[in-house]
N, C-alpha and C positions, 0 to 999 in steps of 0.2 A: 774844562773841556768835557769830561766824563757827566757833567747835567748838561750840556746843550749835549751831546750825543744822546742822551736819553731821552730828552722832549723830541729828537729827531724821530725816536724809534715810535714815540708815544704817538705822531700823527705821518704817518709815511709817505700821503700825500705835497705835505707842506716839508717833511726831507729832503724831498727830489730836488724841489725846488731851491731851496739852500745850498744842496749840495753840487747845485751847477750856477746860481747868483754869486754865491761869497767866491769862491772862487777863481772866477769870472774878473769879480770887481777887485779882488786881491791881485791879479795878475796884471791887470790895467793899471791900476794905480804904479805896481812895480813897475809898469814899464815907460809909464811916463816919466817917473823918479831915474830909472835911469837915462832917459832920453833927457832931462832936464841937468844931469849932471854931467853927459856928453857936452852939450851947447854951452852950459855955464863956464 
């Protein structure tokens, strides 16, 4: 974790961007996982 947060700091433009994609795509995936285990 401590090298990706450093390459984060090293281009601050392409951080931001990370820092609202993964995120993003982490919380979707979580939420279909549980909507898939609701219906299952």
């Amino acid at each position: 974790m401590s090298d990706v947060a450093n390459q984060n700091q090293a281009s601050p433009s392409h951080a931001t961007g990370l820092s609202v994609v993964v995120p993003a795509v982490l919380l979707a995936g979580w939420m279909a996982f549980l909507a898939w285990l609701a219906l299952a």
